[in-house]
KEPAZA-943952 format. One line per field, with one value per residue (C-alpha): chain; x, y, z. Coordinates in nm, 3 decimals, padded with zeros to 5 digits. Example, Ala and Ser with C-alpha at 12.3 -4.5 7.8 and 13.67 -1.06 7.14 Angstrom:
2
cadena <- [A|A]
X <- [01.230|01.367]
Y <- [-00.450|-00.106]
Z <- [00.780|00.714]
***
This chain:
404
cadena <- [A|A|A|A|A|A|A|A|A|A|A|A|A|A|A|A|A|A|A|A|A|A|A|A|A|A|A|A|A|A|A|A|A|A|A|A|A|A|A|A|A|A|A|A|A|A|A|A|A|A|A|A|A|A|A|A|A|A|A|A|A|A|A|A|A|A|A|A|A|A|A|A|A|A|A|A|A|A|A|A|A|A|A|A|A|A|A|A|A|A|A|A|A|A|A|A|A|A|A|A|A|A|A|A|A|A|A|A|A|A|A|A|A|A|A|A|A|A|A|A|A|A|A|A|A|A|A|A|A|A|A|A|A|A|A|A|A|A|A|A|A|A|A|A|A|A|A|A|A|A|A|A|A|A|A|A|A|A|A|A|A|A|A|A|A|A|A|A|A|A|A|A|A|A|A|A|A|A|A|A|A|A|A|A|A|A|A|A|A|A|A|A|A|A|A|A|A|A|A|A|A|A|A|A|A|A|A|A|A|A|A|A|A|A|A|A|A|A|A|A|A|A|A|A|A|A|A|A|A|A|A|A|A|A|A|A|A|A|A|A|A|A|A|A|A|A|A|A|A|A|A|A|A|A|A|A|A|A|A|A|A|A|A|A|A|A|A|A|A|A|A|A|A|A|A|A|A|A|A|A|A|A|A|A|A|A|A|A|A|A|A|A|A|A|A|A|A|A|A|A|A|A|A|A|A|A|A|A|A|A|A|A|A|A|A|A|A|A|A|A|A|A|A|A|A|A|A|A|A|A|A|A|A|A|A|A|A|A|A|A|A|A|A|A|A|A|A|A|A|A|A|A|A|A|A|A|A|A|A|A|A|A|A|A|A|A|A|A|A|A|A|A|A|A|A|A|A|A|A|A|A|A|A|A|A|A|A|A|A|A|A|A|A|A|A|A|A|A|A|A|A|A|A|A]
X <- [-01.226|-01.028|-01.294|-01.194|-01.263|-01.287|-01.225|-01.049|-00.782|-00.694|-00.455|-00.716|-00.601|-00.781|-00.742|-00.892|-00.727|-00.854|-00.834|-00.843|-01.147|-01.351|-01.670|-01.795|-01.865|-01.474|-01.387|-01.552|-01.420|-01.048|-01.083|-01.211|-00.945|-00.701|-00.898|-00.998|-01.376|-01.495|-01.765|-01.784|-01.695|-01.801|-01.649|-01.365|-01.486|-01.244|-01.101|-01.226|-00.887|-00.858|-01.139|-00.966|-00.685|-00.695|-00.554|-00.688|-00.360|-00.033|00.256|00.534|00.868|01.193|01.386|01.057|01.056|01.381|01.429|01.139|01.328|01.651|01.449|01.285|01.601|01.764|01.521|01.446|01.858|01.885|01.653|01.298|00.967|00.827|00.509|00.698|00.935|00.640|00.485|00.819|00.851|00.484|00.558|00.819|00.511|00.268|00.267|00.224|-00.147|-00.092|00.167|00.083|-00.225|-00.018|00.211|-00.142|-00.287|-00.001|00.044|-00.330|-00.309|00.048|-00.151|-00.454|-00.144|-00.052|00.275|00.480|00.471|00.069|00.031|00.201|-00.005|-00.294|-00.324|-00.487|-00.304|00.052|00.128|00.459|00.668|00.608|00.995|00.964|00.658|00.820|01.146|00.960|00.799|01.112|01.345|01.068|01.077|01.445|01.485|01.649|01.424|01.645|01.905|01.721|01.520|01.882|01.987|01.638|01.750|02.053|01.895|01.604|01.842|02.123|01.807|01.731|02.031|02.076|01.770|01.847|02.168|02.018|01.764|02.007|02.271|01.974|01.828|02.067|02.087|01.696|01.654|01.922|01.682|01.358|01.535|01.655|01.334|01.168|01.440|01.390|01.011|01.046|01.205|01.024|00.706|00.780|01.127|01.157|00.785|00.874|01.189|01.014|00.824|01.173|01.215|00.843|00.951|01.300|01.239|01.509|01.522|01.545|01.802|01.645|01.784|01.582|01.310|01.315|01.351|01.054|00.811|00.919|00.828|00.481|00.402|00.448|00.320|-00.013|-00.073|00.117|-00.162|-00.240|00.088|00.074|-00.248|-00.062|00.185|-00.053|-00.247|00.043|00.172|-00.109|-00.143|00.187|00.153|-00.167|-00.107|00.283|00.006|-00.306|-00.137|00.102|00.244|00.273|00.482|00.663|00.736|00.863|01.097|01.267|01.341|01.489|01.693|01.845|01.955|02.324|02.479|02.113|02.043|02.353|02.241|01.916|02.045|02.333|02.104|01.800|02.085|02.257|01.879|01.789|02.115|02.116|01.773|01.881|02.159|01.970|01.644|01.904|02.047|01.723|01.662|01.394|01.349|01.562|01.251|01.052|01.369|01.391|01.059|01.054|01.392|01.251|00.942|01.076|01.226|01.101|01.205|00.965|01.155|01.435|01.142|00.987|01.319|01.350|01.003|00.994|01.379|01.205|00.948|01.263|01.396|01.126|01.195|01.458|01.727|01.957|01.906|02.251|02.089|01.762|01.920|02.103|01.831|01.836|02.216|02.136|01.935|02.119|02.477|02.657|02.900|02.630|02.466|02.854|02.894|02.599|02.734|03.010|02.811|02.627|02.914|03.075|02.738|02.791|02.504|02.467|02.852|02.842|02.534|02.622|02.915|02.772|02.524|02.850|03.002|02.758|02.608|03.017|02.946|02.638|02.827|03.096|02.893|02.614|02.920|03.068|02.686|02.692|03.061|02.926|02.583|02.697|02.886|02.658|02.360|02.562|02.670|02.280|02.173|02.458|02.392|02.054|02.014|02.333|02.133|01.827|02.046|02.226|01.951|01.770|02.082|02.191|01.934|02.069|02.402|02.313|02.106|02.439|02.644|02.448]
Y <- [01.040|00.917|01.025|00.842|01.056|01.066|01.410|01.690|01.867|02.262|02.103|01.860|01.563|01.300|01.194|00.944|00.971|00.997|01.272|01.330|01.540|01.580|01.559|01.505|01.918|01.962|01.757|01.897|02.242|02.105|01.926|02.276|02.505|02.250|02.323|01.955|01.934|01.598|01.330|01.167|01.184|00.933|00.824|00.528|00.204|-00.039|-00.385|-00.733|-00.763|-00.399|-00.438|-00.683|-00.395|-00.262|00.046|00.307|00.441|00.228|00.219|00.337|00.173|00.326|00.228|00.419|00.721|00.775|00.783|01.031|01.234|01.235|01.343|01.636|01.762|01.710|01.951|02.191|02.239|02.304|02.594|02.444|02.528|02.213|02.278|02.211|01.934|01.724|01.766|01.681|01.375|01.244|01.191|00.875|00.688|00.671|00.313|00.287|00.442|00.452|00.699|00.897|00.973|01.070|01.341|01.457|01.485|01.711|01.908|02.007|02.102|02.301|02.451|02.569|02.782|02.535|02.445|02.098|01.964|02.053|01.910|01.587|01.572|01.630|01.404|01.022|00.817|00.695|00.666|00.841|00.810|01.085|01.221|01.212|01.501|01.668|01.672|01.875|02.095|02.240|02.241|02.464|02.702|02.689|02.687|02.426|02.172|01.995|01.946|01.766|01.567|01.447|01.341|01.187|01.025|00.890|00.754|00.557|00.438|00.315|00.121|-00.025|-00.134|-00.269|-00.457|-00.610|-00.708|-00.893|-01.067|-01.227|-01.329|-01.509|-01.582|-01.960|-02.029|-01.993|-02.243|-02.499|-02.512|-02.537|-02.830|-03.011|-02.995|-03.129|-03.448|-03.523|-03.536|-03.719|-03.985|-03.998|-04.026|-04.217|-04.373|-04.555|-04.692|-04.886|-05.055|-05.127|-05.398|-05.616|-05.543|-05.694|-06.072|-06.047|-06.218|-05.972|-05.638|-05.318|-05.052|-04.762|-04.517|-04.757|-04.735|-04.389|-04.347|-04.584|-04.422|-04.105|-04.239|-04.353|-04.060|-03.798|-04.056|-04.145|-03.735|-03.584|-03.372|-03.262|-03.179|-02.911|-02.818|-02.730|-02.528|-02.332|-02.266|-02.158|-01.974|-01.765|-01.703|-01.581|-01.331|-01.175|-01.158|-00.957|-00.749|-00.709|-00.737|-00.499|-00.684|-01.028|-00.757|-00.599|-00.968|-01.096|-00.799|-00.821|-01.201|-01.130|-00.873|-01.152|-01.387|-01.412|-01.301|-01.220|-00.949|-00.729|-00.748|-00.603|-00.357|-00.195|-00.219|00.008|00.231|00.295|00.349|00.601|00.760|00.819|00.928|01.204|01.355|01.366|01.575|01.769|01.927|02.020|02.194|01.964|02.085|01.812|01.638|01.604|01.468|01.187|01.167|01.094|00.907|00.664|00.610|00.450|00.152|-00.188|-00.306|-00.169|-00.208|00.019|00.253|00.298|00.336|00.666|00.797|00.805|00.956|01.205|01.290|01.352|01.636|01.806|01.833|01.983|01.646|01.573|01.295|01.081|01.118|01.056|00.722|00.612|00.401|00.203|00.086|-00.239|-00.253|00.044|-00.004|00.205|00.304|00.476|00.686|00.818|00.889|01.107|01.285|01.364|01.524|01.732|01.880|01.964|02.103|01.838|01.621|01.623|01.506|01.236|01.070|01.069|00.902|00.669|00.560|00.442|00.298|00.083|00.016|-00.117|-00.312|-00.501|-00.612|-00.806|-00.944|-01.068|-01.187|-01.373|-01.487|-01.634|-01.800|-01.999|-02.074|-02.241|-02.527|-02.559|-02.640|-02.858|-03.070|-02.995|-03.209|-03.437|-03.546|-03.605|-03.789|-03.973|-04.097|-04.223|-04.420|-04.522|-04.653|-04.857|-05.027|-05.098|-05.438|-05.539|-05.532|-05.689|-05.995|-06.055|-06.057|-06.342]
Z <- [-01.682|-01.998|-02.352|-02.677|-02.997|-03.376|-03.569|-03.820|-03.666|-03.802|-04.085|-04.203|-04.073|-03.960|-03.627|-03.372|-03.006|-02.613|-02.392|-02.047|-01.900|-01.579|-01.789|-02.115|-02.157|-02.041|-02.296|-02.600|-02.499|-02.492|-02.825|-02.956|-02.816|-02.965|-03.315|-03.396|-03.504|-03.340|-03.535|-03.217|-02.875|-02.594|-02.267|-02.302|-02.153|-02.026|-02.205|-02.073|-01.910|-01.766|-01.587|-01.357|-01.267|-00.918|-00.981|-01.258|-01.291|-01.441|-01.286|-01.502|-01.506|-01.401|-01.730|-01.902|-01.608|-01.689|-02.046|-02.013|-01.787|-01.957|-02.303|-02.124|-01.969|-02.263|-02.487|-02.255|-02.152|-02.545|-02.492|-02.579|-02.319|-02.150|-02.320|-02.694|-02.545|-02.429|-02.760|-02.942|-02.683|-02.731|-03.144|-02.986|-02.808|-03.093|-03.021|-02.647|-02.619|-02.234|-02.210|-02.579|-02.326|-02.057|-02.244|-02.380|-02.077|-01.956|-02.262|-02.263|-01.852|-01.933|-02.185|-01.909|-01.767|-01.475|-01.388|-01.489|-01.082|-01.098|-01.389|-01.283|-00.962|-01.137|-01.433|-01.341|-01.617|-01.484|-01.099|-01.075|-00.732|-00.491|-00.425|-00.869|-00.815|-00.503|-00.717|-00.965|-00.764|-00.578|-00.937|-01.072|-00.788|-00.770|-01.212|-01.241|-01.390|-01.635|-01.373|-01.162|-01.451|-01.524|-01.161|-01.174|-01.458|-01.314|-00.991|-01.177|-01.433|-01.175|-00.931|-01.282|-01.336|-01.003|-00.964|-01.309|-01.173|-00.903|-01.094|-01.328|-01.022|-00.888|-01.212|-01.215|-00.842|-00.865|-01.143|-00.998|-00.688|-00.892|-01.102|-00.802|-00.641|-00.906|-00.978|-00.591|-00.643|-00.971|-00.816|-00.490|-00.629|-00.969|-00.922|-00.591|-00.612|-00.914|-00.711|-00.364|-00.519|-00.578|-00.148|-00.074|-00.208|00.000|00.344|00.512|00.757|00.540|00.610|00.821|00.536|00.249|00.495|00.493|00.130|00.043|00.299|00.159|-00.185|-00.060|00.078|-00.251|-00.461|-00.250|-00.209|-00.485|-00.560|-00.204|-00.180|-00.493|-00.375|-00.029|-00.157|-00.399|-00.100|00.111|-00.145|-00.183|00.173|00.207|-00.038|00.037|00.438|00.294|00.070|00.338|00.669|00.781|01.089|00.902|00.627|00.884|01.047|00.731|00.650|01.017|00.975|00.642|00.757|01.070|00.766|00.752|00.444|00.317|00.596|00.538|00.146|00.206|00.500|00.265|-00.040|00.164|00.296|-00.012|-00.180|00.136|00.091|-00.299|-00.294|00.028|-00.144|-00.449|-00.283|-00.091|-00.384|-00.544|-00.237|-00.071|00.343|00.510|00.732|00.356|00.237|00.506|00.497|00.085|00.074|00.347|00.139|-00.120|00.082|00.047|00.378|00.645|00.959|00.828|00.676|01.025|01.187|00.962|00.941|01.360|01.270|01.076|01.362|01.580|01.351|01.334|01.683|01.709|01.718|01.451|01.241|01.355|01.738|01.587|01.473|01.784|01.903|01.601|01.614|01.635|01.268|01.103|01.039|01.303|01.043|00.846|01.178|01.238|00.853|00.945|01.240|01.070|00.761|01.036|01.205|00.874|00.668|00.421|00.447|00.062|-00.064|00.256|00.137|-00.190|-00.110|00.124|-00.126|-00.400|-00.109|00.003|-00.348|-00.430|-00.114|-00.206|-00.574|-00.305|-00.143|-00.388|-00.581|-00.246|-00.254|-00.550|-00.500|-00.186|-00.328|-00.646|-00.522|-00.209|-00.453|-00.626|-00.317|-00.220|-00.505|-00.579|-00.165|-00.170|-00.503|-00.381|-00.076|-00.252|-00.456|-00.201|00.010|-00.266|-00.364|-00.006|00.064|-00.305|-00.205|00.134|-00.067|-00.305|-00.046|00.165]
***
C-alpha cells in the first residue's frame, strides 16, 4: 500500500512525500525511524485516469532501467554502499514521483537490513524483468554487483537501441502505406463517383476495368462508414484474442515467423536476444537450466520461447541443450544448435553466445537494410500502379467516345 504524507524532517525541513507500507501503523513507524514528525498521514488514493490501469505496478523502460543501472554501478564501483548510492540517485528523479517512490521504497527496505535482490522483489512500485532480479540476486552472492549492473546496462541499452532502430526503418515504409491507402480510398469513394455520371448519358459498353473501378467506387462510397466500423472492429479483435488467447498468440507468431524475408528477421532477432541475454546470466553465475529458462522468457515470439523452455526441461534431464534443440531444426537456425555443440564440447558456452548474439544482431542490420532497399521502390510501384489504373479506366470510354 502506497501512504502520501505531510511533515518536519530532523533538519527542519518541510516535506510532503509517499511511502510505501503494509499498513497505516507500518507506516507511521518508518516515517519515525527516518526522524520526520508527520501532520498528516493517510492512504494515497488513485487519479481519475489511474484507476483505469490494469496493473498496480509500472512498467519501467529499458532506456530508464538502464541509466539506473549504470548510475548504481557507477557509485558503488567508486566505493559508495548501495544504501547511500540509492539515496544519491533518488535526488535526480525529484520530478518523476513514480520512481522518487521507488528508490524510497528500496532505501527504507535496505535500511530494515534486507538485501538489494530482496528488496527489489519485494517493493510493489515498478515491475522490473525477472532475469533483472535473478541478475541481482546471484552478483550479490558472488560480489560483484556493479559488474553485472553494468552488463545489465549494456544489454537494456543495446535492445533499446535496437528496437529504436527498427521503429524508425519502418517508421517511412509505414506511413507510405497509410498514405496510399488513404489516396486509393479518397478517390474511390469521392473521386470516381463524381465522373460516372458523364458514363450514364453515353449509350456505349463500358470497359470491364471502368466497370470495375466504378463498382469499386460505389461500394466505399455507399458503406464508407461500415467499412471503418469493420476494421475498428477487426482491429480490436485481433488484438485482444494476441492478448487473451494463447493459441490465436501462438498461431500468429508461427505464421510470422513462415514470412519470407520477415521470418528470418524475427528468428535471428529472438536468437541473438536469447543468446545475449545467456551469456550475460552465465557470467554472473546463473545455474545453466535458470539461465535458459530466464533468457527464453524474455522472447516475444512464443513458438521459439516454447521450443527452449521444453529445451530447458531436457537439461534438467540430463541432455545437453544442442541435443535438446535437435528437434527444433526446422524453426531454430541449424547454424545456431551447432554453434552450441561446439560451445559444449569446448566449456565455452559463455564467449560462443556472446558471439553469436553480435553475429546475428550484425545479421538482422543486413537484412532490415536489404528490407528496406526492396520495400521502397515496391511501394512506390504499389501506388504509382494502382492510381495509374483508376485513371486509366475512367479515361478509357473517353478515349473510346473521341475516337468514334
Amino acid at each position: 500500500m502506497i501512504f502520501k504524507y505531510k511533515g518536519i524532517t530532523a533538519e527542519g525541513k518541510k516535506v510532503r512525500d509517499k511511502i510505501e507500507a503494509l499498513s497505516l501503523e507500518e507506516a507511521k513507524s518508518k516515517l519515525r525511524a527516518k526522524g520526520i514528525i508527520y501532520e498528516y498521514i493517510e492512504e494515497d488514493t488513485k487519479s481519475f485516469f489511474e484507476r483505469f490501469e490494469f496493473s498496480k505496478k509500472r512498467k519501467i523502460s529499458p532506456q530508464e532501467l538502464s541509466s539506473l543501472s549504470r548510475e548504481l554501478a557507477i557509485y558503488i564501483r567508486s566505493g559508495i554502499s548501495i544504501v547511500a548510492a540509492l539515496k544519491v540517485v533518488q535526488t535526480h528523479y525529484e520530478r518523476d514521483k513514480k520512481m522518487k517512490l521507488f528508490l524510497s521504497t528500496l532505501s527504507t527496505l535496505l535500511d530494515e537490513g534486507k538485501n538489494f535482490y530482496t528488496a527489489l522483489d519485494e517493493q510493489s512500485v515498478l515491475e522490473l524483468p525477472l532475469f533483472f532480479k535473478e541478475s541481482i540476486r546471484v552478483s550479490e552472492d558472488g560480489g560483484i554487483l556493479d559488474e553485472v549492473l553494468l552488463e545489465l546496462s549494456r544489454f537494456l541499452k543495446e535492445q533499446d537501441k535496437i528496437q529504436k532502430e527498427i521503429k524508425s526503418a519502418f517508421a517511412y515504409p509505414s506511413f507510405m502505406v497509410v498514405i496510399s491507402l488513404l489516396m486509393i480510398v479518397f478517390m474511390l469513394t469521392f473521386v470516381v463517383p463524381q465522373i460516372t455520371g458523364i458514363f450514364a448519358s453515353m449509350d456505349q459498353e463500358l470497359p470491364k476495368a471502368t466497370l470495375f473501378v466504378i463498382a469499386a467506387g460505389d461500394f466505399f462510397s455507399q458503406n464508407f462508414q461500415l467499412i471503418l466500423v469493420f476494421i475498428f472492429i477487426v482491429i480490436t479483435i485481433f488484438v485482444l484474442l494476441r492478448k487473451k488467447s494463447y493459441k490465436f498468440a501462438y498461431f500468429i507468431d508461427a505464421l510470422l515467423l513462415k514470412l519470407p524475408l520477415f521470418g528470418t528477421i524475427i528468428l535471428k532477432s529472438e536468437l541473438a536476444r536469447f543468446a545475449y541475454m545467456a551469456s550475460l546470466l552465465t557470467r554472473s553465475g546463473v545455474p545453466f537450466v535458470r539461465t535458459i529458462n530466464l533468457s527464453a522468457n524474455i522472447l516475444n515470439n512464443r513458438v521459439i520461447k516454447e521450443i527452449f523452455l521444453d529445451a530447458s526441461q531436457k537439461v534438467v534431464e540430463g541432455k545437453l541443450l544442442s541435443s535438446a534443440l535437435n528437434n527444433s531444426y526446422k524453426t531454430i537456425d541449424l547454424a545456431f544448435i551447432q554453434s552450441i555443440a561446439l560451445a559444449e564440447e569446448t566449456s565455452e558456452v559463455q564467449s560462443v553466445l556472446s558471439n553469436l548474439s553480435e553475429l546475428y544482431f550484425e545479421e538482422n542490420r543486413d537484412k532490415i537494410a536489404l528490407l528496406l532497399t526492396l520495400l521502397e521502390p515496391a511501394l512506390m510501384l504499389f501506388v504509382g500502379g494502382t492510381i495509374g489504373f483508376i485513371v486509366a479506366a475512367m479515361l478509357l470510354p473517353i478515349f473510346s467516345m473521341s475516337i468514334h
